[in-house]
GUFIMAR-881261 format. One line per field, with one value per atom (N, C-alpha, C, CB): residue in three letters; atom name; x negated, y, z. Coordinates in steps of 0.001 Angstrom, whole numbers. Each point is the difference from the previous one (the first is absolute). Glycine has a CB too. Layout:
BEGIN
kolse <- [ALA / ...]
bator <- [CA / ...]
east <- [X / ...]
north <- [Y / ...]
up <- [Z / ...]
This chain:
BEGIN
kolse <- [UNK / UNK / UNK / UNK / UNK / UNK / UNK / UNK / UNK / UNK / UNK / UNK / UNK / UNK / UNK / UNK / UNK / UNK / UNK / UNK / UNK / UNK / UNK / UNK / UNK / UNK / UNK / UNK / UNK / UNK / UNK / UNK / UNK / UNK / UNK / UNK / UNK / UNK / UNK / UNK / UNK / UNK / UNK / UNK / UNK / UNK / UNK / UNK / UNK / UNK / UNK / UNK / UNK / UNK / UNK / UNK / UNK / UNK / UNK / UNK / UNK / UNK / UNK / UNK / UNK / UNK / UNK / UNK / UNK / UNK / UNK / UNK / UNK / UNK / UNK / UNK / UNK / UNK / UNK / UNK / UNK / UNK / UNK / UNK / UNK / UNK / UNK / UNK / UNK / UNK / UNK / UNK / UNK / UNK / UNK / UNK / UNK / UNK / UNK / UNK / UNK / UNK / UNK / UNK / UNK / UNK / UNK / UNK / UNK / UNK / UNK / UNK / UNK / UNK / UNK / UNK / UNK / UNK / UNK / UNK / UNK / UNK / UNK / UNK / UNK / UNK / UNK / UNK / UNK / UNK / UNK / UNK / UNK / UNK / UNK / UNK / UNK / UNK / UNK / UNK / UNK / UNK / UNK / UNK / UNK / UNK / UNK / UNK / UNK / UNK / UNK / UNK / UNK / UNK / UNK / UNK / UNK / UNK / UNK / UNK / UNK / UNK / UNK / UNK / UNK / UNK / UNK / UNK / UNK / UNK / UNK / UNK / UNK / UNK / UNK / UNK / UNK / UNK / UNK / UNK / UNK / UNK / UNK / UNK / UNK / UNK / UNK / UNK / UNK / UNK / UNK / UNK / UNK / UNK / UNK / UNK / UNK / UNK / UNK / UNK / UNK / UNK / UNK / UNK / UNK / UNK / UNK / UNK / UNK / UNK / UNK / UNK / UNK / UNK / UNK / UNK / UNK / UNK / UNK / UNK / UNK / UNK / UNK / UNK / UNK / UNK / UNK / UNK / UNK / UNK / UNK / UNK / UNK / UNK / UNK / UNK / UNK / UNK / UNK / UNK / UNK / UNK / UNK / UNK / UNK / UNK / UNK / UNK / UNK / UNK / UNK / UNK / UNK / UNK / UNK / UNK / UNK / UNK / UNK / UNK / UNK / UNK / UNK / UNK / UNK / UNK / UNK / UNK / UNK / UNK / UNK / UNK / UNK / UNK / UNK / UNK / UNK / UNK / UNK / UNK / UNK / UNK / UNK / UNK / UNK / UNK / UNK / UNK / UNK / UNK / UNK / UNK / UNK / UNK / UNK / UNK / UNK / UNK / UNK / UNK / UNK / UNK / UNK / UNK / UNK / UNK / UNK / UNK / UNK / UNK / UNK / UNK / UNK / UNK / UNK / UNK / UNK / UNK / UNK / UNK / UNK / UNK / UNK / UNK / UNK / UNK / UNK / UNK / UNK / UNK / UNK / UNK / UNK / UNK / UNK / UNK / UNK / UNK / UNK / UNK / UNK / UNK / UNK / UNK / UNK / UNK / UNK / UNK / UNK / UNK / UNK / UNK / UNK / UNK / UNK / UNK / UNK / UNK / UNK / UNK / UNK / UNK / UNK / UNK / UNK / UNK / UNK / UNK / UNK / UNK / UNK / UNK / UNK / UNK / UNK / UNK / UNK / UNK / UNK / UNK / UNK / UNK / UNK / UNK / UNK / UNK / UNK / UNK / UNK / UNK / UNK / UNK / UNK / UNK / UNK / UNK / UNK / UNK / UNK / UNK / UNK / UNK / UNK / UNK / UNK / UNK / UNK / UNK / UNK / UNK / UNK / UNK / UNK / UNK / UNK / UNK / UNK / UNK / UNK / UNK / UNK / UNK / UNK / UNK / UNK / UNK / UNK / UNK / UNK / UNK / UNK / UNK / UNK / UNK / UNK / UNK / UNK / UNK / UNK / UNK / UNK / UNK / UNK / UNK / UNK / UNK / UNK / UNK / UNK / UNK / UNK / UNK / UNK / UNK / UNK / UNK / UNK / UNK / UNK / UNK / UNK / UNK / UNK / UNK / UNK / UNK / UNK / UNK / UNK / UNK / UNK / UNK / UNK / UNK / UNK / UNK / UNK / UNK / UNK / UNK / UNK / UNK / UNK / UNK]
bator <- [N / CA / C / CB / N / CA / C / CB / N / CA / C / CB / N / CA / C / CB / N / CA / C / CB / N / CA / C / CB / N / CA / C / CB / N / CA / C / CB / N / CA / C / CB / N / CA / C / CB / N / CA / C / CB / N / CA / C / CB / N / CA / C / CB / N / CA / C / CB / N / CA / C / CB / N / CA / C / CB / N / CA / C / CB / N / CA / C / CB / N / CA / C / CB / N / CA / C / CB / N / CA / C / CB / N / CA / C / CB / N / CA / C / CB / N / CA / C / CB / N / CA / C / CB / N / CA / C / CB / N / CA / C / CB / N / CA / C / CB / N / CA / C / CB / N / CA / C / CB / N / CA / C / CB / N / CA / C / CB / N / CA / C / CB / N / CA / C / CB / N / CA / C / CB / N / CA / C / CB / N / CA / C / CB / N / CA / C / CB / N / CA / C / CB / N / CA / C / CB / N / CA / C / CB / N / CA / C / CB / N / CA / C / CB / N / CA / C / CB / N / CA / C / CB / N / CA / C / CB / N / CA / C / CB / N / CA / C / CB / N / CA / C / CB / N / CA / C / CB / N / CA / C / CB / N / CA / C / CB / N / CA / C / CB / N / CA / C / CB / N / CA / C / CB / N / CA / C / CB / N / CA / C / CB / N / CA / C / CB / N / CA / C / CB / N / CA / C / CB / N / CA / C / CB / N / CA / C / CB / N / CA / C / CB / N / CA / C / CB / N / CA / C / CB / N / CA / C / CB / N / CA / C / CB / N / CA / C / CB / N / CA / C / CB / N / CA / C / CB / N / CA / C / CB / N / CA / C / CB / N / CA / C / CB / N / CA / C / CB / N / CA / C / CB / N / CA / C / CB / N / CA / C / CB / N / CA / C / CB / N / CA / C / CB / N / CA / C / CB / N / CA / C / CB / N / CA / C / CB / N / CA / C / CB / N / CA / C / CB / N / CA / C / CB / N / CA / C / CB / N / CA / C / CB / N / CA / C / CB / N / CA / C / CB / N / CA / C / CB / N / CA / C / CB / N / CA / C / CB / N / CA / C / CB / N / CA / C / CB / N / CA / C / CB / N / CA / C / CB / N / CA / C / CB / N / CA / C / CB / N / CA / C / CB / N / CA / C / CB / N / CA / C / CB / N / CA / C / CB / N / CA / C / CB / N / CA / C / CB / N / CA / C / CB / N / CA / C / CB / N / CA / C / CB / N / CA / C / CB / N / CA / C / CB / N / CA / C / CB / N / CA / C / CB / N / CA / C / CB / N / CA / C / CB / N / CA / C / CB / N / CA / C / CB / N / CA / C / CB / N / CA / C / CB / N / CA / C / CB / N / CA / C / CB / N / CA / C / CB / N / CA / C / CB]
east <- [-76829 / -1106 / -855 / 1394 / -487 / -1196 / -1108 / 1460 / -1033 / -1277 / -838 / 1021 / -1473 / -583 / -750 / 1630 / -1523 / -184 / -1368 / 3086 / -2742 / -1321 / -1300 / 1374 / -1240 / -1596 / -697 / 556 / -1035 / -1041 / -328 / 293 / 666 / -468 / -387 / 1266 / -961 / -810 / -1247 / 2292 / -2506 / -1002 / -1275 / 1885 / -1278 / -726 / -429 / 930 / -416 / -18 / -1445 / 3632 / -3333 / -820 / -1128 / 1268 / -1691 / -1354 / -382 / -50 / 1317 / -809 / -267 / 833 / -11 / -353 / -1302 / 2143 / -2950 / -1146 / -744 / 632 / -791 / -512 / -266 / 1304 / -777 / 404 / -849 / 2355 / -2450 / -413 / -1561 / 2282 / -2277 / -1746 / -362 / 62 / 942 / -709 / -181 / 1166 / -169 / -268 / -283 / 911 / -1546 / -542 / -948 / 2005 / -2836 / -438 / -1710 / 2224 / -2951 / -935 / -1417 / 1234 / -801 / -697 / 358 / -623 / 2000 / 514 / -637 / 2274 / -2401 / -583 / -1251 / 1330 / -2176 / -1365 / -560 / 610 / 569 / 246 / -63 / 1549 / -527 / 136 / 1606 / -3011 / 3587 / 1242 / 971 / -337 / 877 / 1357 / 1161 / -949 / 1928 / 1092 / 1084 / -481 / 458 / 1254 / -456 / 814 / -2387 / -332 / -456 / -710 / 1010 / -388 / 1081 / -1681 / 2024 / 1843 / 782 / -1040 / 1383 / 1034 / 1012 / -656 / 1001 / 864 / 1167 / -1181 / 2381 / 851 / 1384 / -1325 / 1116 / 831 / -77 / -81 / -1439 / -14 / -45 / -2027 / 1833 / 785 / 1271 / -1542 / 2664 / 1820 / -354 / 1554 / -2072 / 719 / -571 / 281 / -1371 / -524 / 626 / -1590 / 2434 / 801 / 1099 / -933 / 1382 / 1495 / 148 / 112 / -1238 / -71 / -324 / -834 / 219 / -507 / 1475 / -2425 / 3468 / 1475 / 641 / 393 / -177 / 704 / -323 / 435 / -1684 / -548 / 161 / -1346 / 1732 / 240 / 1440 / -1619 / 2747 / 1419 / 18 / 1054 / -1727 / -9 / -329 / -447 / -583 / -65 / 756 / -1716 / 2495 / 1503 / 894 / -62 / -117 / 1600 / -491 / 1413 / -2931 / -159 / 541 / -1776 / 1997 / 390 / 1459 / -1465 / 2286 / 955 / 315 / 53 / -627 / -439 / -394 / -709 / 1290 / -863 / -1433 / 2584 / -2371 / -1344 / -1290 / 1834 / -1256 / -1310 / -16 / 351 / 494 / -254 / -959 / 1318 / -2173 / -1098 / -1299 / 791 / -914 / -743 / 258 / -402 / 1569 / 80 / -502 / 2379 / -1618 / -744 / -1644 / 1677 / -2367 / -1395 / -561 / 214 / 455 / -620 / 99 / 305 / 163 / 944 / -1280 / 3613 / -3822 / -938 / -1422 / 1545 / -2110 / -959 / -670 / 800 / 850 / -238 / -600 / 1285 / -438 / 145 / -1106 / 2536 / -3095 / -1414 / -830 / 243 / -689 / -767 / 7 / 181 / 832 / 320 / -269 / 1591 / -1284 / -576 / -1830 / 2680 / -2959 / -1578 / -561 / -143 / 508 / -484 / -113 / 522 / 761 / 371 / -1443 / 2305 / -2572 / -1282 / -1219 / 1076 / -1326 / -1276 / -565 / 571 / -2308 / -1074 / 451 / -2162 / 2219 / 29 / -769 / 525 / -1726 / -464 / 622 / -1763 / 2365 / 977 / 1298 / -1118 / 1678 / 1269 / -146 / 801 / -1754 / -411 / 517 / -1760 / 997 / -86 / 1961 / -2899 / 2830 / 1354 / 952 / -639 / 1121 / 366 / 96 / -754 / -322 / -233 / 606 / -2054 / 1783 / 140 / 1997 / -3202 / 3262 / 1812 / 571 / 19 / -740 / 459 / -90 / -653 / -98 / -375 / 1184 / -2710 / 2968 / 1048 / 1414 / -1094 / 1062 / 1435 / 214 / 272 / -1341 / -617 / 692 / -3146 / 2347 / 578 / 1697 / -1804 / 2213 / 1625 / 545 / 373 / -831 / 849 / -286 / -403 / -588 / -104 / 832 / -2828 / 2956 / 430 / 1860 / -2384 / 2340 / 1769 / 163 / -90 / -1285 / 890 / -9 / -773 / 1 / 200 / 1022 / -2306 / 2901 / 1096 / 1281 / -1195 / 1047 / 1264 / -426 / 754 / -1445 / -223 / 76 / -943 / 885 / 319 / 1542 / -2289 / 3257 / 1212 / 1012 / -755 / 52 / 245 / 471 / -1727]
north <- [9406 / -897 / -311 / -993 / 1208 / -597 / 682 / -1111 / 2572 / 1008 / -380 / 2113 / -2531 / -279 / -1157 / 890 / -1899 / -1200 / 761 / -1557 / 2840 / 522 / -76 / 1905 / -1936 / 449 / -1029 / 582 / -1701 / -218 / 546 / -1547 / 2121 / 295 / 1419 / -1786 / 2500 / 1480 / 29 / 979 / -2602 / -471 / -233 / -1231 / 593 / -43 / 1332 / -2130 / 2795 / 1778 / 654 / 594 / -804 / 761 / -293 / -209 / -1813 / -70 / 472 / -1977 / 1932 / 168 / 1522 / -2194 / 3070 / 1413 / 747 / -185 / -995 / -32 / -315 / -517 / -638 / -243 / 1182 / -1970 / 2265 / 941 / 1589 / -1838 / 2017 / 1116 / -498 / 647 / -1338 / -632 / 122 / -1941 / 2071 / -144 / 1608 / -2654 / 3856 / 821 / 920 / -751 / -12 / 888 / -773 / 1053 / -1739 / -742 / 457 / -2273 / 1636 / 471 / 176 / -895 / -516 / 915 / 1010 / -1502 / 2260 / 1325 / 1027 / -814 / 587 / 668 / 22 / -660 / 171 / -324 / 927 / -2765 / 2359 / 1209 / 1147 / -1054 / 1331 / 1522 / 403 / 363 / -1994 / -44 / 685 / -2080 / 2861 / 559 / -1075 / 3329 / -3991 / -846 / 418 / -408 / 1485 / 748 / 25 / 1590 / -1490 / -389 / -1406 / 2323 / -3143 / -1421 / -850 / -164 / 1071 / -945 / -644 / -894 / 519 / -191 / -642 / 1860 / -2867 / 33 / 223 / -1238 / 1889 / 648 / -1244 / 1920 / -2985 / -1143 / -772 / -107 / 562 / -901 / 1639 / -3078 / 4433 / 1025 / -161 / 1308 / -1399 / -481 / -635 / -126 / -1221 / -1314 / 628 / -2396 / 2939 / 207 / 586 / -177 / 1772 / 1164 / -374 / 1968 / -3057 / -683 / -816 / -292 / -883 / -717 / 869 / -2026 / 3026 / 1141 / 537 / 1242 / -1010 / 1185 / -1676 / 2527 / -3898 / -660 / -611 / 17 / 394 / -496 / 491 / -495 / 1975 / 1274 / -487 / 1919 / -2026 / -312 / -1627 / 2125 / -2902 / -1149 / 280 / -1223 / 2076 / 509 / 609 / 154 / 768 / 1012 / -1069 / 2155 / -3433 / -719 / -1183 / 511 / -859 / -720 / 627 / -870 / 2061 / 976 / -281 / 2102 / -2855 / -812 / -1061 / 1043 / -1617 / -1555 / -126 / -415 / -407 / 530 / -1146 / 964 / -2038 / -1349 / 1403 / -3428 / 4496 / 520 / 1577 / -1884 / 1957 / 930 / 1148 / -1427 / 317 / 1074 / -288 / -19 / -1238 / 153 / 1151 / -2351 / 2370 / 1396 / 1664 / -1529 / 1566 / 961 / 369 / -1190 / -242 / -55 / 468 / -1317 / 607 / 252 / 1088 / -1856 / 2449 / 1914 / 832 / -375 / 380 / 147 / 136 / -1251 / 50 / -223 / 549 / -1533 / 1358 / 843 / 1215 / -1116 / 2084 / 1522 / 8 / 651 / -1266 / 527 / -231 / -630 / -399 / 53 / 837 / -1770 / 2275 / 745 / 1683 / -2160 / 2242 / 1544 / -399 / 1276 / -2439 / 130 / 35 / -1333 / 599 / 52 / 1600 / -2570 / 3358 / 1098 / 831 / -598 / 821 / 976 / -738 / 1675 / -3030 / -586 / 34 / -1337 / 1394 / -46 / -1337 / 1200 / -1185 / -1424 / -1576 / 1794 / -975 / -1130 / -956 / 1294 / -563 / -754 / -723 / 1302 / -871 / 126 / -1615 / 2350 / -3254 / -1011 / -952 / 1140 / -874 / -93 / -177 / 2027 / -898 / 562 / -789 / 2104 / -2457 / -937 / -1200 / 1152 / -1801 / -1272 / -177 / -61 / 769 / -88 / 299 / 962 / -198 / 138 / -1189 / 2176 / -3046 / -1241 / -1246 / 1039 / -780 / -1221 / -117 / 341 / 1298 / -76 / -565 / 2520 / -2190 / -323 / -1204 / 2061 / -2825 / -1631 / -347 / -13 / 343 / -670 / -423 / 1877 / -110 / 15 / -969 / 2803 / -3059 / -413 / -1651 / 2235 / -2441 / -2211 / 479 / -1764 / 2903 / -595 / -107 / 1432 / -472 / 232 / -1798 / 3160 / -3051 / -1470 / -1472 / 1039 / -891 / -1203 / 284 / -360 / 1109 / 674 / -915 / 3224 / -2663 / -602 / -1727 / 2833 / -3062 / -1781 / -676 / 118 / 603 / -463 / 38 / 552 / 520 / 94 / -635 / 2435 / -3264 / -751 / -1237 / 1060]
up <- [53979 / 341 / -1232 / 1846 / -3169 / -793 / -336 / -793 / 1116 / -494 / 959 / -984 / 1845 / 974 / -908 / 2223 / -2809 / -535 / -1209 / 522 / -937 / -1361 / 599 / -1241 / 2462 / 1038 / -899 / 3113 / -3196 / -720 / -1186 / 1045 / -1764 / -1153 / -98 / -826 / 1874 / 381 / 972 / -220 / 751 / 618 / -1481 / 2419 / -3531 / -858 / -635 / -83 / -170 / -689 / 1115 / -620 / 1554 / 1293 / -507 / 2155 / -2169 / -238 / -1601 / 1943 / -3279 / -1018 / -217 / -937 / 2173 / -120 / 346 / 318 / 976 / 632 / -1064 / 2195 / -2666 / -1547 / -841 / 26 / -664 / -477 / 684 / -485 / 1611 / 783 / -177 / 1852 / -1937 / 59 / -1358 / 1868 / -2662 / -1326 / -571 / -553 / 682 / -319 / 955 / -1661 / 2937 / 1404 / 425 / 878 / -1575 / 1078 / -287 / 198 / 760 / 98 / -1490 / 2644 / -3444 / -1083 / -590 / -306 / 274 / -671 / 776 / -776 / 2235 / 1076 / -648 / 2089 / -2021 / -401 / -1614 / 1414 / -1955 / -1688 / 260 / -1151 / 2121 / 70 / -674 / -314 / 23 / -1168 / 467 / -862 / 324 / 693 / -1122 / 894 / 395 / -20 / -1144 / 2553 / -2635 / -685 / -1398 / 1982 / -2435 / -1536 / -152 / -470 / 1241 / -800 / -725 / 1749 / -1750 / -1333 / 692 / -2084 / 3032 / 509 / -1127 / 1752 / -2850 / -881 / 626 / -1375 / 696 / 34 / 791 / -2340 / 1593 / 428 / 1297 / -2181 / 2570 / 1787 / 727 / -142 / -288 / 560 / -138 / -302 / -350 / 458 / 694 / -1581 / 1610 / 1004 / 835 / -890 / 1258 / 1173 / 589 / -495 / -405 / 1188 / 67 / -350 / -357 / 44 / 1337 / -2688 / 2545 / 1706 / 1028 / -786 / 429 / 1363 / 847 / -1669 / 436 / -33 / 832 / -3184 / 3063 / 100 / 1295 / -2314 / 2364 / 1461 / 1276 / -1246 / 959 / 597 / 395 / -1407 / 411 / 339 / 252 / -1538 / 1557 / 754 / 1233 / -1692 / 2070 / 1785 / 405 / 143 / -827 / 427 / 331 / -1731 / 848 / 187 / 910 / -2606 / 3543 / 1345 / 866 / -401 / 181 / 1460 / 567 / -938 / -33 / 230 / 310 / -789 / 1131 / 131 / 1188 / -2079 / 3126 / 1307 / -22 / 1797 / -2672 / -68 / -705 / -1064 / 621 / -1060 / 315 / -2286 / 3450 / 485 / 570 / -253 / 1002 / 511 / -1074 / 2943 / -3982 / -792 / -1262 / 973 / -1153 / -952 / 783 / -1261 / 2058 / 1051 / -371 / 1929 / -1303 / -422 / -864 / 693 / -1754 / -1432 / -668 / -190 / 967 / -371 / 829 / 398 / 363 / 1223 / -202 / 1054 / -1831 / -445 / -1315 / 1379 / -2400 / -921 / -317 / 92 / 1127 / 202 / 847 / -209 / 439 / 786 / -1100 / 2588 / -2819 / -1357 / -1128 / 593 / -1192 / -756 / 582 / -896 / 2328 / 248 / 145 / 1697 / -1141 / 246 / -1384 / 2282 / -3732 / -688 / -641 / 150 / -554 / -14 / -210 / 1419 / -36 / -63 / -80 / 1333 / -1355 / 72 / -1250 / 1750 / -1736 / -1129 / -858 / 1529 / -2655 / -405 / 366 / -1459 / 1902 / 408 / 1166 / -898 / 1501 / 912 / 130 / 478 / -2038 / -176 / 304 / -1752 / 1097 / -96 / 1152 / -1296 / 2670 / 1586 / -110 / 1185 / -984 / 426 / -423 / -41 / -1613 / -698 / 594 / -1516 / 1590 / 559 / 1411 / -1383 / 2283 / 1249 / -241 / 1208 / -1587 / -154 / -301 / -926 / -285 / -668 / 787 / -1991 / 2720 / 914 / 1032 / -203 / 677 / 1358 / -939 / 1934 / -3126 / -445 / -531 / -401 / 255 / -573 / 1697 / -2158 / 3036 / 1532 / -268 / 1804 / -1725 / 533 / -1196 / 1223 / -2381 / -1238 / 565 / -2460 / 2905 / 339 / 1080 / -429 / 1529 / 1380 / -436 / 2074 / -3083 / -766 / -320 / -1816 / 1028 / -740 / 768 / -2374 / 3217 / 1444 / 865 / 237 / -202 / 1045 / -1019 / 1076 / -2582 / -769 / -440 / -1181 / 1432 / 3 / 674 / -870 / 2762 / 1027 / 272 / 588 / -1184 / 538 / -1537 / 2170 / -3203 / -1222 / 595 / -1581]
């Protein structure tokens, strides 16, 4: 049950990852012409970033056990893997869209996760 209890704090990651997507995708880079992959990225919020990405991944492997976080891990697996194939082949300019709209569905399941565990608290 307690892994169930991190959801806010992968509720927080979601929005500073959206953040984050806006900053080295967002529409003034669009507007540049900037490609994402040369604007420096420093090396230290790349770890934390692929570190919470890898931990977020096995925090959804280990809802699938849980029957309270059950079908929200499901979700968030779901959502992922669609986003990740739509982005896949899309123009960059979209990656943007795509991003957002993924983050939003997983912003949902992550409040509906963490009202589910405050209601049964």
């Amino acid at each position: 049950m307690t892994i169930v209890l991190l959801a806010p704090g992968f509720l927080f990651f979601e929005v500073w990852q959206l953040v984050l997507c806006e900053r080295y995708l967002g529409i003034k880079q669009i507007a540049r012409g900037a490609d994402p992959r040369t604007l420096g990225l420093s090396e230290i919020t790349a770890f934390f970033w692929s570190l919470a990405i890898v931990a977020y991944w096995i925090w959804t492997l280990l809802l699938l056990l849980f029957p309270l976080g059950r079908m929200h891990g499901l979700g968030l697996m779901l959502v992922t893997a669609a986003g990740f194939t739509l982005r896949r082949g899309a123009p960059l300019k979209w990656i943007l869209v795509i991003l957002t709209f993924e983050g939003a569905v997983r912003v949902g399941l992550l409040i509906s996760l963490c009202a589910m565990i405050w209601r049964s608290l």
